[in-house]
Structure formats: C-alpha cells, structure tokens
N, C-alpha and C positions, 0 to 999 in steps of 0.2 A: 560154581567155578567154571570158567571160559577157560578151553585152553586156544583157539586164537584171537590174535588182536593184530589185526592186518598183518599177518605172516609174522609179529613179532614174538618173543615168548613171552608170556602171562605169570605174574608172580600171584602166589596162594599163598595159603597156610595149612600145618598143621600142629596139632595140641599133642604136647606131650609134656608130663610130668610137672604141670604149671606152667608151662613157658610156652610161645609159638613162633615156630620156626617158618620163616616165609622160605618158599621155593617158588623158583624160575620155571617154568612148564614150557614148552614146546615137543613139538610132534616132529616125529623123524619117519625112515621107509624104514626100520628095524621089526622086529617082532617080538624087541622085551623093553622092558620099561628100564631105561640106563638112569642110575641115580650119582651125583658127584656129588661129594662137598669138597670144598678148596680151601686152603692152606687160612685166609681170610676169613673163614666160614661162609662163606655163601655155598647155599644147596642147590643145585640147577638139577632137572631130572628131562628126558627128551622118552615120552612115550608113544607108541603106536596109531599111526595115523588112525585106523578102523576100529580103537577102543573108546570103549563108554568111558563119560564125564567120571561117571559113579566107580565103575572097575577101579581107575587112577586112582584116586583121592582110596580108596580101601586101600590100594598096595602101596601106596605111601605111607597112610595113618598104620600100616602092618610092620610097616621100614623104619618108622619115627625114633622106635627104642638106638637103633642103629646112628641114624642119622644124629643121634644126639650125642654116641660116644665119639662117634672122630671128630664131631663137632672138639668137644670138651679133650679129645687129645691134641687135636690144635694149638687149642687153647693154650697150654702146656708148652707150647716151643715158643711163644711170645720171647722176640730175644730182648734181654736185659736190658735197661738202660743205659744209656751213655753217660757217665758220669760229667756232672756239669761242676766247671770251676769256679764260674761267675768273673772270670777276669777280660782285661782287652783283648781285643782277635774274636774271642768268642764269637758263633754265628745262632743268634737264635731266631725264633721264625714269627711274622708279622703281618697281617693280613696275605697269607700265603708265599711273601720271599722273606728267605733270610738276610739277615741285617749283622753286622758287626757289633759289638757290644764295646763301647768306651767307661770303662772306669779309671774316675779322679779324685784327688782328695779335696774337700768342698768344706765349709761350714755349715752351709744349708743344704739337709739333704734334698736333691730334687730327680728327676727322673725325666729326659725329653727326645725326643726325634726329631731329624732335620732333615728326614729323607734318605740319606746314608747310614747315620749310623744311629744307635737308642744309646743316649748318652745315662749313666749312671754316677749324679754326684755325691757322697758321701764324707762322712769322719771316718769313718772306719773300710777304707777301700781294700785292705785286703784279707776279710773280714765275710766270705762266702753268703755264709746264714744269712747274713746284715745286710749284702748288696741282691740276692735273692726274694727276699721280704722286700723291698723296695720296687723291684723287677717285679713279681707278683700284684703288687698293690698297683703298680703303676698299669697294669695289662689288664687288671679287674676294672678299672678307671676307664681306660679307654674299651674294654668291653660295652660298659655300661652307656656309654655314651654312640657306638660303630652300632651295635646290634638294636638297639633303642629306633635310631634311626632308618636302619632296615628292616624290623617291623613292621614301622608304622608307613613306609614305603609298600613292602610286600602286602599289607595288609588293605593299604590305598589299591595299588592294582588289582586285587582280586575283590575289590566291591564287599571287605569283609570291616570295612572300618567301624559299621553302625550297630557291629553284633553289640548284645549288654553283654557284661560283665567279663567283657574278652581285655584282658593284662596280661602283661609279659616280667616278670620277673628273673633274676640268675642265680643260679644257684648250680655249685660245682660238684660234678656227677661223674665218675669212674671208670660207667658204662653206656653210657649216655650223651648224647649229643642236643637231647631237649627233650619235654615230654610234654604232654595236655593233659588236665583233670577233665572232670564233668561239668566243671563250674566255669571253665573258659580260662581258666589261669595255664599260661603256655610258661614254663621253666625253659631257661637256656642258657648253657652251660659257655661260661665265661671263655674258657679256653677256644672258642669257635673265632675270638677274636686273632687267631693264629693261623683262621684257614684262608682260603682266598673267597671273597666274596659270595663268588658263583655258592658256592658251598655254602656260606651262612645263609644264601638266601634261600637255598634246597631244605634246607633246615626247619628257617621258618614257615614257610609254605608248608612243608610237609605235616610240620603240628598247627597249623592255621588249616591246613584240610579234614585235621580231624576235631575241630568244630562243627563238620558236618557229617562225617562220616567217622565213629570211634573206633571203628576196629578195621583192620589189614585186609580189608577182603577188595576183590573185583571192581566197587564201585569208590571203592578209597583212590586204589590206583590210577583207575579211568580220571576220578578228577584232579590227583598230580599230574598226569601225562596234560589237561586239560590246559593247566597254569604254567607248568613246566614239561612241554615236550622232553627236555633233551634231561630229565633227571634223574636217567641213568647213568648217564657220563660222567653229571655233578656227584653222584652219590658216589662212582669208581675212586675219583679224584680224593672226595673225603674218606674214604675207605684208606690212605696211603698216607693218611696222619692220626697217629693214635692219642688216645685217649690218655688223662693222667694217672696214675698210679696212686694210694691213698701212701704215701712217705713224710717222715717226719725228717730226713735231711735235706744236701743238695743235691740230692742226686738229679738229673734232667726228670720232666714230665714228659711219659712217654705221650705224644702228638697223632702219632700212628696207630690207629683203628686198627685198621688194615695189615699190620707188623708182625704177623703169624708166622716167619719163616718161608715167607715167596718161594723160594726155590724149591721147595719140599711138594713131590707131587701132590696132586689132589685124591682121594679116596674115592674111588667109585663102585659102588656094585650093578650087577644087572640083575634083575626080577623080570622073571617068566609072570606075563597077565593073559 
C-alpha cells in the first residue's frame, strides 16, 4: 500500500467481515490518523506524514469493525423513493438528462424518443404497472444496444479487444453497477443506461481493468487512473444516481447510488498511531 500518488490520495482496502471496504489515504501535518466515512459511504482517512505504511493499514484493519457500522448506519437513511405514476409530465432520466414522459392511447403498444420527450404508446394508458413494464423493457432495449457499443469502444481504446473469452452481458443488480468473473465475463447492469456517458464508460473500464488486475489494490487503481485520469470525478457524478431497489410495484427505481441523506454529517473518528 502507497499512500502517495503525486501528492494525490491513494485508495486501499480493507477486509472485514466478508466484504472490502476501499479507503482514500492521504497524509496530513496532524499527529492521529483522522478516519471519516460520509453519508455516501466512502471512507477517506488522512494519516501522519512520519508513519509507517505498516502502523496505517493495522489501525485501520483495528477501526474496520467501526468503519462498517456507520458504514451500514447510512445505509439506513437511504431516503425512500419517489413514487412514480407513470403518466405525462413525468421526468425520467436517460443517458444522464431527464426527459418528459408522453403517454397515449395507441393500438400498438410501442415505446420511442425524439430527443425531447420518451413517448409511451399503449391500450391501457392509465394503467401504471402496464406503462412501466413497457418503460422498463424499452430501457433494457436500449441498454443493450448504448452499453454494447461502449464496450466494445472502451474495450478498442484500451488495446483489450483481443483478450479470449472477454463478453459483456446485463444483468440487473441492486448493488451493483457491473462486475467481472475469472473467466472474462463482464455483467452490467441495465440501468447504467440512465447515467451519462462518462459514467458508463468509468464503469466499463473499470471492470475491463480487472481482466488484469482482480482485486482493488494499488496497482488496480494505477491502471484506472492510466485509462481514465479523471475517474474520480466520473465515479462522484455516479455515486448521485442510485441504484434500483428489488420492488414488485410502481414505485420509482431508486437511480442514486449515492442517496444516503447528503446532508447528514459525515462520521469521523481520530486514532492515536
């Protein structure tokens, strides 16, 4: 574990309880190890310019029990969703702007954008469930086809096109924004078709870097910052659209990642090293 990278701070990890929790590192003029976690859950810690690599990483992995309960009290103020009607006016959100929703009574159901607005035709227009399913299917559609093609883009620029047995499939995740097996099969979550760009492509890079590097450490990061300098900014941006909820009505998908109650300060403690 680095903690600098040209004066900027260095994300890590640590294991606790099954899971690993990445932290932000940087070195301050203090003389305790300051730990935060924020509302978001990201854990940022700022230790001791004149401490060992080795001290940190122990008074972190000492803290990890900690750092996991205000993680998971966060957790907990996730504000509710907005309940969605599915009718006109409606604004819902599409390659990261929101769009007005037009529903009609139609014979053929069909589903389109014109650049203003995502038109919804149906028999049954006021009919929630039925113009929702419709809206879903039509965003898994164009999922399949936006993220397909940025892929196989991202995949072109990073000189990763020739790996074997490197596929990308979708598949709708809760917590999740994409993953990578051992086998090269990259999962990615439909709903990304809602962020802006920049973001779905931080996305895919990010699990096309761990075709080379499987796990969250120092030289993972080095080679995101490699492909993507600025993927801190793309991940903030995605971090303020959350994720779906596993619901069986209309209630909205929450979008927002990131939706832990912003305002609510951040937890910090200080550890004496």
């Amino acid at each position: 574990m680095s903690s600098r990278n040209n004066g900027k701070p260095v994300l890590c990890e640590i294991a606790y309880g099954g899971q690993r929790i990445p932290v932000s590192l940087s070195r301050g003029l203090g003389d305790r190890l300051s730990i935060s976690v924020h509302p978001d859950q990201r854990v940022t810690a700022v230790a001791p310019a004149n401490r060992s690599l080795e001290e940190i990483a122990r008074r972190l992995r000492a803290r990890a029990g900690w750092i996991a309960r205000q993680m998971q009290t966060f957790e907990k103020f996730v504000p509710a969703p907005v309940r969605r009607r599915y009718v006109s006016g409606e604004t819902h959100l599409y390659l990261g702007r929101q769009y007005r929703l037009r529903v009609r009574r139609a014979d053929k159901p069909r589903v389109s954008f014109d650049g203003r607005y995502i038109r919804v035709e149906t028999h049954r227009p006021r009919d929630a469930r039925h113009v929702r399913q419709q809206l879903t299917a039509w965003y898994r559609e164009r999922a399949g086809d936006v993220l397909q093609r940025r892929f196989v883009l991202c995949s072109s620029k990073m000189r990763l096109s020739e790996l074997p047995g490197a596929t990308v499939s979708l598949r709708l995740m809760t917590r999740r924004w994409g993953s990578c097996t051992r086998s090269g099969r990259i999962l990615l979550n439909p709903e990304l078709v809602k962020a802006p760009v920049q973001c779905i492509d931080y996305v895919i890079v990010h699990e096309l870097c761990h075709l080379q590097v499987l796990r969250h450490d120092k030289h993972f990061y080095s080679l995101l910052a490699r492909y993507l300098p600025d993927w801190e900014r793309r991940k903030e941006r995605l971090d303020r659209i959350a994720l779906p909820p596993k619901q069986t009505g209309v209630n909205r998908p929450r979008l927002q990642q990131g939706g832990t109650g912003a305002r609510r300060n951040s937890n910090k403690e200080h550890a004496q090293i």
